[in-house]
MIFIKE-144711 format. One record per residue (C-alpha): residue number from 1; x, z negated, y negated. Coordinates in steps of 0.5 Angstrom, whole numbers, padded with zeros to 4 digits. Each point is the difference from the previous one (the first is absolute). Layout:
N
[NUM,[X,Z,Y]]
...
***
This chain:
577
[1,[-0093,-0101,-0015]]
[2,[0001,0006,0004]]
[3,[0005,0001,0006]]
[4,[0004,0005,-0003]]
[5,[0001,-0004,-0006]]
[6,[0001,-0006,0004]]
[7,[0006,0004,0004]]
[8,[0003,0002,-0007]]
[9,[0000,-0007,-0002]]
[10,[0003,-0002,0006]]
[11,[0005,0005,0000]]
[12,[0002,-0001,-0007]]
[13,[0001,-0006,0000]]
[14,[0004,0001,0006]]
[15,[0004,0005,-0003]]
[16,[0002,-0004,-0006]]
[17,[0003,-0006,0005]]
[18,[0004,0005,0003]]
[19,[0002,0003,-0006]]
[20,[0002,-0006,-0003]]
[21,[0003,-0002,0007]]
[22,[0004,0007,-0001]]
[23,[0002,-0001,-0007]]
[24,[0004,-0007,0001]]
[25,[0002,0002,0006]]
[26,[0003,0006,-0003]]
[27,[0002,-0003,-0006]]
[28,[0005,-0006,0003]]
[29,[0002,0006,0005]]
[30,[0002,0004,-0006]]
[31,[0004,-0006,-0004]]
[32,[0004,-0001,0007]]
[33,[0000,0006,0004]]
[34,[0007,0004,-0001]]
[35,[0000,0004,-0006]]
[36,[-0005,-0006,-0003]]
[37,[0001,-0004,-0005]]
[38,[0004,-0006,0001]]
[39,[0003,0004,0006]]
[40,[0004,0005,-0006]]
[41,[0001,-0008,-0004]]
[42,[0003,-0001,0007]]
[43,[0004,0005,0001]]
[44,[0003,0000,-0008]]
[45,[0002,-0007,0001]]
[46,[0004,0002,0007]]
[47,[0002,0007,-0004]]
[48,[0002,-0006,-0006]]
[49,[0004,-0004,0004]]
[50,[0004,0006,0004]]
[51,[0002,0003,-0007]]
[52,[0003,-0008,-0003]]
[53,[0004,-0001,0006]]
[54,[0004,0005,0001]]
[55,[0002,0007,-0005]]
[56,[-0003,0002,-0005]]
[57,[-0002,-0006,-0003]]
[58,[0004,-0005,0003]]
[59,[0007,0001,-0003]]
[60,[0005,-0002,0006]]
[61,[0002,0008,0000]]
[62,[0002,0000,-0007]]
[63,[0004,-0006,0000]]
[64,[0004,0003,0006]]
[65,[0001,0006,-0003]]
[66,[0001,-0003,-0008]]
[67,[0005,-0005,0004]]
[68,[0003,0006,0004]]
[69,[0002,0004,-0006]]
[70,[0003,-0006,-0004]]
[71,[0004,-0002,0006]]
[72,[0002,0005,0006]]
[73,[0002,0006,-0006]]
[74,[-0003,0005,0003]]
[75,[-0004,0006,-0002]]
[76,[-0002,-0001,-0006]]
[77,[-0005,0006,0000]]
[78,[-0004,-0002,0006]]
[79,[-0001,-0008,-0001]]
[80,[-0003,0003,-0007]]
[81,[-0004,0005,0003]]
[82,[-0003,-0006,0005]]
[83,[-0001,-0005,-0006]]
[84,[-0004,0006,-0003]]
[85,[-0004,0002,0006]]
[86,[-0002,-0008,0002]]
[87,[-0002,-0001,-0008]]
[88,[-0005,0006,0000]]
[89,[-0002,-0003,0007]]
[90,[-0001,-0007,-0004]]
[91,[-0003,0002,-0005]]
[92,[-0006,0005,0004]]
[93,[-0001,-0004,0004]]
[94,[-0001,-0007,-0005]]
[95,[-0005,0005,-0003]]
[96,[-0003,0001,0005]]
[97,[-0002,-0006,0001]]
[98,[-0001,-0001,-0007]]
[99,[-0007,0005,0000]]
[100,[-0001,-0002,0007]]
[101,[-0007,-0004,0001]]
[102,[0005,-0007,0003]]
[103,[-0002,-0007,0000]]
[104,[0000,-0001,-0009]]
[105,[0004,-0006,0001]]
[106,[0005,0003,0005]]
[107,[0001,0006,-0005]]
[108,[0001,-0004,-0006]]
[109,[0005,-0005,0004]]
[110,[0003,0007,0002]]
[111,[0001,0002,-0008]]
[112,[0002,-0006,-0002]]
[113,[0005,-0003,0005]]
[114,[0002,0005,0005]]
[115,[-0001,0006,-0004]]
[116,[0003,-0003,-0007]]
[117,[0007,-0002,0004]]
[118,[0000,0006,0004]]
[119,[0000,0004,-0009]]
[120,[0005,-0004,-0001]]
[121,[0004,0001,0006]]
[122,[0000,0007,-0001]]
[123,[0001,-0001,-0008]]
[124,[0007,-0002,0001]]
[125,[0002,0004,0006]]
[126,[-0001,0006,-0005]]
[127,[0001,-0002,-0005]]
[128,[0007,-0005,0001]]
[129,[0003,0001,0007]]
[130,[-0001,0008,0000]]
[131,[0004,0001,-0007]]
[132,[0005,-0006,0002]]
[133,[0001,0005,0007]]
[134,[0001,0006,-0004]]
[135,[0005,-0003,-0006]]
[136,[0004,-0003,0007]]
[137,[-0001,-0007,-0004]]
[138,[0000,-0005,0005]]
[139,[0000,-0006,-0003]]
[140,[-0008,0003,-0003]]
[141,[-0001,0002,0006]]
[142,[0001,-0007,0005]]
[143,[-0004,-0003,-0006]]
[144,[-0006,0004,0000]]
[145,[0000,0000,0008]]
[146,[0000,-0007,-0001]]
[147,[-0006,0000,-0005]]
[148,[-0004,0005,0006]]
[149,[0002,-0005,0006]]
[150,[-0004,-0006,-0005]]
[151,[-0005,0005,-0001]]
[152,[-0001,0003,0007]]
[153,[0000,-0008,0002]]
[154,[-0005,-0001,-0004]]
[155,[-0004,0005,0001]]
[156,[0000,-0002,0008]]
[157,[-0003,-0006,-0001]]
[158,[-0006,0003,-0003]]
[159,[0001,0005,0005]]
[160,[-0002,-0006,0005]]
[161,[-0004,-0003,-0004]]
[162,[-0005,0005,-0001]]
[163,[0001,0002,0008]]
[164,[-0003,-0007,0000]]
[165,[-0006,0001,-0004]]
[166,[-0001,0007,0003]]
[167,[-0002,-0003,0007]]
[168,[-0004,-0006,-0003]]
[169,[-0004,0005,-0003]]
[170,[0000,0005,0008]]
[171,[-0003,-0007,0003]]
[172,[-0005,-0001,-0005]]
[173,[-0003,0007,0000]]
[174,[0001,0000,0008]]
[175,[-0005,-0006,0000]]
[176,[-0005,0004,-0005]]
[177,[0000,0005,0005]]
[178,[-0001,-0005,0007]]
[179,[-0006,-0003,-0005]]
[180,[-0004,0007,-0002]]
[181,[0001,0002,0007]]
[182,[-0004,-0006,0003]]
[183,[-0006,0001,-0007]]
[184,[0000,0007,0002]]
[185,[0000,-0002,0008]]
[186,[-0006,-0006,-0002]]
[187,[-0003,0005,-0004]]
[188,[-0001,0006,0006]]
[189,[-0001,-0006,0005]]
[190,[-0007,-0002,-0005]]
[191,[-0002,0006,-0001]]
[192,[0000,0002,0008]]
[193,[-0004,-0007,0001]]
[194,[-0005,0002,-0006]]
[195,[-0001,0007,0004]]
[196,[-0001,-0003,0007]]
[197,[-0006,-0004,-0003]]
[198,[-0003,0005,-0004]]
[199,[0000,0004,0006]]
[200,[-0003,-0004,0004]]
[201,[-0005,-0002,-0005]]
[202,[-0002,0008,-0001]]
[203,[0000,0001,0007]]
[204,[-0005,-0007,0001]]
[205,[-0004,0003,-0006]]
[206,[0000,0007,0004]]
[207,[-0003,-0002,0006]]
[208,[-0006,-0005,-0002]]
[209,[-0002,0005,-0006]]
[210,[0002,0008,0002]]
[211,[0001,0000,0007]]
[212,[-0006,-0004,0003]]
[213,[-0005,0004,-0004]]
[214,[0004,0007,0002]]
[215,[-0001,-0002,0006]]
[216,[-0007,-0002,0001]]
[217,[-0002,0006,-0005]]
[218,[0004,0005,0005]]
[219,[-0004,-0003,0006]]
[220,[-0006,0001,-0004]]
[221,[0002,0007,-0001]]
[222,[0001,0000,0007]]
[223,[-0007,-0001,0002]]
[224,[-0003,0004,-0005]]
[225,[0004,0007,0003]]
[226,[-0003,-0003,0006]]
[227,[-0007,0001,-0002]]
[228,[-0002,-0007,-0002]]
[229,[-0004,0000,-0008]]
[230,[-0003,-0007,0001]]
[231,[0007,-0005,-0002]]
[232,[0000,-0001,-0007]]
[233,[0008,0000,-0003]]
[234,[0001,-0007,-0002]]
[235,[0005,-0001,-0006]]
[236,[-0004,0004,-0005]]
[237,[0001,-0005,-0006]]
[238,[0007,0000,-0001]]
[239,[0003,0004,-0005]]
[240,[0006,0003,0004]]
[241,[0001,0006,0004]]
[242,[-0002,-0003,0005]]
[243,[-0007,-0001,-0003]]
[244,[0001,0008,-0002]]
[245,[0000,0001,0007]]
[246,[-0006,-0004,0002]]
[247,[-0004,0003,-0005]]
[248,[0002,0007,0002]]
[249,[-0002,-0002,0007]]
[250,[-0006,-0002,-0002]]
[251,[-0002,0006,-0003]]
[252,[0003,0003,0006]]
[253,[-0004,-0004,0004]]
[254,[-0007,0002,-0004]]
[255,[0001,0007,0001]]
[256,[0002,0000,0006]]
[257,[-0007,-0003,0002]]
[258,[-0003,0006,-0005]]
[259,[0004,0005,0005]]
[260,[-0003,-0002,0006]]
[261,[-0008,-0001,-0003]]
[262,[0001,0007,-0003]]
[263,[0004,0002,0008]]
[264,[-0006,-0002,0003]]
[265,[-0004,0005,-0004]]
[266,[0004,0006,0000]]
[267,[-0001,-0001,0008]]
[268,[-0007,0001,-0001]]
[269,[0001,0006,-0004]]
[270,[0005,0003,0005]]
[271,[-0004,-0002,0006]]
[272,[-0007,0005,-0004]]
[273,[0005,0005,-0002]]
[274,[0003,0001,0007]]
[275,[-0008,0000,0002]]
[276,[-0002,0006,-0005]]
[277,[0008,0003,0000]]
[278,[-0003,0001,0008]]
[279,[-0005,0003,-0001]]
[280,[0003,0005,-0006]]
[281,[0005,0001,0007]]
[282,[-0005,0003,0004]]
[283,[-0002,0005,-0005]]
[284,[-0007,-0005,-0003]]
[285,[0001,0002,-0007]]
[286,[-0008,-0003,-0001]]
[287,[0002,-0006,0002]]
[288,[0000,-0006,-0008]]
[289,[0004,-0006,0000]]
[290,[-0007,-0005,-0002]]
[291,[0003,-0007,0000]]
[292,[0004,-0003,-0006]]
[293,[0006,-0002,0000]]
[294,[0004,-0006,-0005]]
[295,[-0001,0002,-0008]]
[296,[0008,0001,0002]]
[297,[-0001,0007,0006]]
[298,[-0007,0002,-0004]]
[299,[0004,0006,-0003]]
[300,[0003,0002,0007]]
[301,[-0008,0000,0003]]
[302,[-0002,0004,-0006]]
[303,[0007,0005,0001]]
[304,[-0003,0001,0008]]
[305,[-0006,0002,0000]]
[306,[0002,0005,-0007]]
[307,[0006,0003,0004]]
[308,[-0006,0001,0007]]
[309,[-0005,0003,-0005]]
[310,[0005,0005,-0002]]
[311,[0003,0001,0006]]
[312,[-0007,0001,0003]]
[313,[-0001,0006,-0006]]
[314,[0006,0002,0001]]
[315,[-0001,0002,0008]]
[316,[-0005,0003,-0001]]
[317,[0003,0005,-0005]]
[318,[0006,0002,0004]]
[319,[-0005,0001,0005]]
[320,[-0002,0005,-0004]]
[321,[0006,0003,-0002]]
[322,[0003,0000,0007]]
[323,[-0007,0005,0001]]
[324,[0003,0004,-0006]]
[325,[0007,0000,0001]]
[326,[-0001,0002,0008]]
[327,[-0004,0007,-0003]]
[328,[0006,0001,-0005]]
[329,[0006,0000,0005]]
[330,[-0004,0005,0004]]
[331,[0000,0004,-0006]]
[332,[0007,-0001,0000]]
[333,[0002,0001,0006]]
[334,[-0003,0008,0000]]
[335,[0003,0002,-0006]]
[336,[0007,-0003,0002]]
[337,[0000,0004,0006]]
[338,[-0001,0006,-0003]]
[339,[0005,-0002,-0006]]
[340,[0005,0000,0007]]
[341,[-0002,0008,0002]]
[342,[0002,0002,-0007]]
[343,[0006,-0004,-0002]]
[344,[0002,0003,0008]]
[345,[0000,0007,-0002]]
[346,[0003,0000,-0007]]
[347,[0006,-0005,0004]]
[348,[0000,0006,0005]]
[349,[0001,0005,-0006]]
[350,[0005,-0004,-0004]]
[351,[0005,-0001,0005]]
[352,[0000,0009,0002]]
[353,[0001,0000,-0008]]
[354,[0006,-0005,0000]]
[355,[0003,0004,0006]]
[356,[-0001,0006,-0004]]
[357,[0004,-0002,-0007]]
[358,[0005,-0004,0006]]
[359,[0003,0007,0002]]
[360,[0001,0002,-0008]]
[361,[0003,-0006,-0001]]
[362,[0005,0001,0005]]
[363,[0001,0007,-0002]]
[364,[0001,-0002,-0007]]
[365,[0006,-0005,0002]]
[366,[0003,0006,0004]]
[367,[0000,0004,-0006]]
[368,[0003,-0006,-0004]]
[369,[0005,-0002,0006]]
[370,[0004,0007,0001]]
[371,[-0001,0001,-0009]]
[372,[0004,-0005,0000]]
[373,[0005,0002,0006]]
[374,[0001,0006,-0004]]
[375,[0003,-0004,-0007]]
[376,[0004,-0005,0004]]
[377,[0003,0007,0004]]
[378,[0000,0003,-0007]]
[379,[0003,-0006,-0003]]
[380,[0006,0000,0005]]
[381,[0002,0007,-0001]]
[382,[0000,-0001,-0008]]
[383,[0004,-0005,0002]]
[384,[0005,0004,0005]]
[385,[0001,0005,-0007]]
[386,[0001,-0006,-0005]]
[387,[0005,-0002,0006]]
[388,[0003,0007,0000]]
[389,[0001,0001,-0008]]
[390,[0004,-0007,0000]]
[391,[0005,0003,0004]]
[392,[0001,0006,-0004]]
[393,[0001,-0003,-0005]]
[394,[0006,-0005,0004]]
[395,[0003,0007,0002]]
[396,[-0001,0003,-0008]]
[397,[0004,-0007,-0002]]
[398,[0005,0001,0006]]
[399,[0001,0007,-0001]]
[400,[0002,-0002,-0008]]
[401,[0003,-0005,0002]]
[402,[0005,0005,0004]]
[403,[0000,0004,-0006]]
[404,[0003,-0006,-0004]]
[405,[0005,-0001,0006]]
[406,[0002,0007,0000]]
[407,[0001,0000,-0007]]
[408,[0005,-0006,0001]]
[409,[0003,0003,0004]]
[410,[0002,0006,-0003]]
[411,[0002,-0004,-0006]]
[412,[0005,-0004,0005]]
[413,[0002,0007,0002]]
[414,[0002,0003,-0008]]
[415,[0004,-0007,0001]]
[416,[0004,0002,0006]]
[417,[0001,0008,-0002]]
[418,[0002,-0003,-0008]]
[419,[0004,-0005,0005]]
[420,[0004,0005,0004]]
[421,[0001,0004,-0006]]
[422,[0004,-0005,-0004]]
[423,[0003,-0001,0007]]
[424,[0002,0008,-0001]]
[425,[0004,-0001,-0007]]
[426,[0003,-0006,0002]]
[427,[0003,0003,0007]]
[428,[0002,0005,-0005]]
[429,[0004,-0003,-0005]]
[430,[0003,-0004,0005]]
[431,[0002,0007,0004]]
[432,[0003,0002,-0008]]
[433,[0003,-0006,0000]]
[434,[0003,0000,0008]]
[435,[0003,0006,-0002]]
[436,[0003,-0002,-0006]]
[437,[0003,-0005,0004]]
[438,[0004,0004,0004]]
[439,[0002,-0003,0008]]
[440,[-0002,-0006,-0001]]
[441,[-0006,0003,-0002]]
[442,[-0003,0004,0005]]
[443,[-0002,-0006,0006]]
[444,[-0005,-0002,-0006]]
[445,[-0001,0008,-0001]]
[446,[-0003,0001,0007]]
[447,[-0004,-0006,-0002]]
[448,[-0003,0002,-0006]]
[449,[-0002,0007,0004]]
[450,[-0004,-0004,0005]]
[451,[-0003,-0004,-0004]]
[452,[-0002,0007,-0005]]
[453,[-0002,0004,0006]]
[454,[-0005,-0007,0003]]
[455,[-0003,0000,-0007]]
[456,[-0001,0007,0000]]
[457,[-0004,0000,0007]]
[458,[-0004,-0007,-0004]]
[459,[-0002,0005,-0006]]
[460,[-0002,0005,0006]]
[461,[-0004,-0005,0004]]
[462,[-0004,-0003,-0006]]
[463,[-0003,0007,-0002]]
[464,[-0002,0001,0007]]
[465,[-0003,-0007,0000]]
[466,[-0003,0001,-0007]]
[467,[-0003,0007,0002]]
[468,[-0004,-0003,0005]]
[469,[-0003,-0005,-0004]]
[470,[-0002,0005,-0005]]
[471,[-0004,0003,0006]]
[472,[-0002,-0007,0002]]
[473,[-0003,-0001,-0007]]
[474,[-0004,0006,0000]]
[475,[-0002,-0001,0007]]
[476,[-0003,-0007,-0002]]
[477,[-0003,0002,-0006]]
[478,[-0004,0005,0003]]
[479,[-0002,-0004,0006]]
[480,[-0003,-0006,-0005]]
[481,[-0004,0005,-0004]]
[482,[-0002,0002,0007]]
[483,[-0002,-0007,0001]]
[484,[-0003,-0001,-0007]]
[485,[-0005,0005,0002]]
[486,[-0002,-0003,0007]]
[487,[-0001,-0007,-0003]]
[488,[-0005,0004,-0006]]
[489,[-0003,0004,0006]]
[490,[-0002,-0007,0004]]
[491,[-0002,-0003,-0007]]
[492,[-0005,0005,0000]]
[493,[-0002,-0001,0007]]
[494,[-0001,-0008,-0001]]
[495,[-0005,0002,-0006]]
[496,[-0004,0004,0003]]
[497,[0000,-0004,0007]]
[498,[-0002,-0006,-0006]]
[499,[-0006,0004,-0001]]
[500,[-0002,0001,0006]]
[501,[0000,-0007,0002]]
[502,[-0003,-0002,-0006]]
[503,[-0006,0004,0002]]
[504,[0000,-0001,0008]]
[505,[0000,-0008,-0003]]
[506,[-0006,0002,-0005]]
[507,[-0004,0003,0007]]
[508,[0002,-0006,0004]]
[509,[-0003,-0005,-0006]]
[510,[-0005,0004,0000]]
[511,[-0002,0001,0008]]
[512,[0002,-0009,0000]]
[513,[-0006,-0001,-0005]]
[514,[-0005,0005,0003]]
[515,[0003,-0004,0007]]
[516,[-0003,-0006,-0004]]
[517,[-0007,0002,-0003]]
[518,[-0001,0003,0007]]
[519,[0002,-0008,0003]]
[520,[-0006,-0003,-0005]]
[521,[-0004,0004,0002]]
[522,[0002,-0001,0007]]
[523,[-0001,-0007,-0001]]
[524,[-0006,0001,-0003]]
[525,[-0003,0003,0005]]
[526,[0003,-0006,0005]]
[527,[-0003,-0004,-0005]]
[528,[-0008,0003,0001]]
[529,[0000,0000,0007]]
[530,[0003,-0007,0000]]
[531,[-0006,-0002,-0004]]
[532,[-0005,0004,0003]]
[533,[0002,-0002,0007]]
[534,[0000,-0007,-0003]]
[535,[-0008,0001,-0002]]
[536,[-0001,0002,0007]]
[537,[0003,-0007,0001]]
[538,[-0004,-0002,-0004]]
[539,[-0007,0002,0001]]
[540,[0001,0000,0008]]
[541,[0000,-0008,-0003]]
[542,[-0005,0000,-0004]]
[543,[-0004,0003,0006]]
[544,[0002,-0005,0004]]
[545,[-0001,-0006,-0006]]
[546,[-0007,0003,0000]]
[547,[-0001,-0001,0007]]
[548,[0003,-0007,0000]]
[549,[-0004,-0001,-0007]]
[550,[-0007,0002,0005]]
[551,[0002,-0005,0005]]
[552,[0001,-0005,-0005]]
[553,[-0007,0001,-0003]]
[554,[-0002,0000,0007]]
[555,[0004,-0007,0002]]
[556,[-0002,-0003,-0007]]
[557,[-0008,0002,0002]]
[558,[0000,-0004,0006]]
[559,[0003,-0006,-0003]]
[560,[-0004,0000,-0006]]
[561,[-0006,0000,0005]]
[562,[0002,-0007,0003]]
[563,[-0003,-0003,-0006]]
[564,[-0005,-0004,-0002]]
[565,[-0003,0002,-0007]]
[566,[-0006,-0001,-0003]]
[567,[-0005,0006,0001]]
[568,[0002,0001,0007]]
[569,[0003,-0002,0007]]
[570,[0006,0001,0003]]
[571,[0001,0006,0004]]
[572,[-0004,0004,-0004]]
[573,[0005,0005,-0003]]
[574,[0002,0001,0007]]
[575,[-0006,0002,0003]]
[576,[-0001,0004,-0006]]
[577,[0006,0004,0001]]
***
């Protein structure tokens, strides 16, 4: 049995005590916690006991009240108000206890002693002593008060006796609930006991068949890392994971000793490699590894002395391109110093084109500049004129708005003449009627002349103030059709300034568009001289990279000349150079 499945089955095990321990405990905790079980039956049988003691099940009050209402003669109303209330607390609560989950004895004692008597009692309250108290019978009502009192007697007795049976039935469930307490504490108490002891047990097995071995096994291991191959695990044979261990340190142990046979071998095909990768260091490239290696380096053999055998070939040829290549950049060099002179004059012309179409440029943007002064001064003249037509036309509406007022007030002026001449005939007839009259007559008479003569000299002010508006009124029209013909004038002049501008702005569109052709082809020109003086650049480093090319050519001809190569000794490129 393996140590993973004897740990499930000890901890199982384990774990089914402590369940089970857990269970009774909770159990008995449960039946006698509060809130539990015998607890509720506990706290029923108090509740019990309080209700049969004192109201509603207990009938003092009711006998009191009933006895109250039969012999004080005091509200009738209220005591049967009472009656009624302790009668419906009566009943809810023997109902109550009725449905409730009490003791079955207690509750059929309860139905039928108590509660039977309790029925009738209240029977021939309603049914006898309230009647007799309302037909004022006294005589009914001392007899069925005196039926009640045997009926509340009785009742009491059995009151008290069931009281008494109540708090046998308490002390008989305290007593179960001290005996489930001590079970359920025996209970838990073994159930700790069997614990420890599978604890100790489990612990003991642990050490002598799990902890030792790890022990011996991590020692092993120890010396193992240590460099130490020749100790042989033990414990090889069980069939646990502690033998799963020690065989995979034996495997561990077989190849560590394979790793260090096959370390001593590639020490010795590192200490040829270093020897041959010397001799390639210092330019021998002739020079074969001959001495072979384990069936494992073979190849890398192999694989050097292929890489020497081309590198060997290699050199060679690089010597000869170096050869070609220092011939080449000479050839370059030339050409690009000439390709330099070239590209200097056709930059030195480029720049003299580029300062000619300049000064065109400028006078293109000047002839554009003042075309378009000439239409912003254009436009604001076209403006001042339109400005000067709004005020003609406001002196034309002034004007014959004075015309209109002048008119008014020759009408005004009718009115008064009109006025002054009806004043005239009523001054008149007053003057007839004044001299009709006689003496008494004459003061109104001079009046009447008064007002006769101011009338007269109205009539002759309105003809003159009438005279002159007509003047007035011919004056004005006159000088509105001179108005009239001023505003027409400067519509004219606003056309044709129009015109005029119109055709200043098509130079001045005109002259902005040749100014633009003429910034293209500025620019360009820019962009030639530009990239011809970039070409210059760029031969000038072309040049330069000819130079370094040939330099180089003439470096690489050196080291190459270092090397060893099969056909010839090194130095011999050197001295042929």
């Amino acid at each position: 049995m393996t140590i993973r499945e004897t740990s499930r089955k000890g901890g199982l095990i384990i774990t089914c005590i402590l369940l089970a321990a857990a269970t009774a405990l909770a159990v008995g905790v449960a039946r006698v916690r509060v809130g539990g079980p015998i607890y509720t039956r506990v706290e029923e049988l108090a509740d019990f006991n309080a209700d049969i003691l004192p109201p509603p099940l207990f009938l003092t009050e009711a006998m009191l009240t009933a006895s109250d209402a039969a012999n004080i003669g005091g509200s009738l109303d209220e005591d049967k108000a009472t009656l009624a209330r302790l009668e419906r607390e009566y009943r809810t609560a023997r109902d109550r206890w009725a449905k409730s989950e009490l003791d079955p004895a207690l509750k059929a004692e309860l139905a039928a002693g108590a509660g039977a008597l309790g029925d009738r009692f209240w029977t021939e309250i309603d049914q006898n002593l309230v009647p007799a108290l309302e037909r004022n019978d006294a005589d009914g009502a001392a007899l069925s008060q005196g039926k009640a009192r045997l009926l509340y007697r009785k009742h009491a007795d059995a009151v008290r006796q069931l009281t008494g049976h109540t708090a046998k039935v308490r002390e008989a469930l305290s007593d179960h609930v001290h005996l489930t307490m001590r079970l359920t504490l025996g209970v838990m108490a073994l159930a700790g006991i069997a614990v420890l002891a599978m604890v100790f047990v489990a612990l003991r097995l642990l050490g002598r068949h799990v902890l030792t071995p790890l022990a011996a096994t991590a020692e092993l291991m120890t010396d193992m890392a240590g460099g130490d191959l020749d100790r042989t695990p033990d414990h090889t044979d069980r069939a646990d994971e502690i033998g799963d261990m020690s065989r995979a340190i034996a495997v561990f142990r077989s190849a560590g000793q394979a790793a260090r046979e096959a370390a001593e071998a590639q020490a010795e095909v590192v200490r040829v490699m270093r020897g041959a990768l010397d001799r390639l260091s210092g330019g021998d490239l002739v020079h074969r590894i001959e001495q072979p290696f384990a069936p494992d380096y073979e190849g890398l053999r192999t694989a050097y002395n292929t890489a020497a055998v081309k590198l060997d070939r290699l050199v060679a040829q690089v010597s000869v391109s170096a050869g070609d290549v220092k011939v080449g950049a000479a050839e370059i060099r030339g050409a690009s110093d000439d390709l330099s002179r070239r590209n200097q004059i056709q930059a030195a012309s480029i720049e003299e084109s580029g300062a000619a179409v300049q000064q065109a440029v400028d006078l293109v943007h000047d002839t554009a500049r003042r075309t378009a002064e000439a239409h912003g001064a254009i436009g604001a003249a076209n403006s001042e004129v339109a400005n000067g037509r709004r005020i003609v036309d406001d002196a034309v509406r002034a004007m014959t708005a004075i015309e209109n007022s002048s008119q008014q007030i020759g009408q005004i002026v009718d009115l008064i003449d009109a006025i002054a001449f009806q004043t005239n005939l009523l001054a008149l007839n007053a003057g007839v009627e004044a001299a009709r009259a006689g003496e008494s007559g004459r003061g109104f008479a001079v009046v009447a002349t008064e007002v006769r003569a101011l009338a007269q000299r109205s009539a002759e002010a309105a003809q003159g103030i009438k005279t002159l508006i007509a003047t007035s009124t011919r004056e004005v029209a006159a000088g509105v059709a001179l108005v009239g013909n001023t505003g027409e004038a400067l519509s004219a002049i606003v056309e044709r300034t129009a015109g005029v501008g119109a055709l200043v702005a098509d130079i001045a569109r005109a002259s902005e568009q040749q100014a633009v052709s003429m910034d293209h082809v500025n620019r360009a020109v820019g962009d030639i001289d530009r990239l011809t003086q970039q070409n210059v650049a760029m031969v000038e480093e072309s040049t330069a990279a000819a130079r370094s090319l040939a330099e180089e050519a003439e470096a690489l001809a050196e080291i190459v000349s270092q090397f060893r190569t099969s056909g010839r000794q090194p130095g011999a490129m050197r001295r042929a150079a």
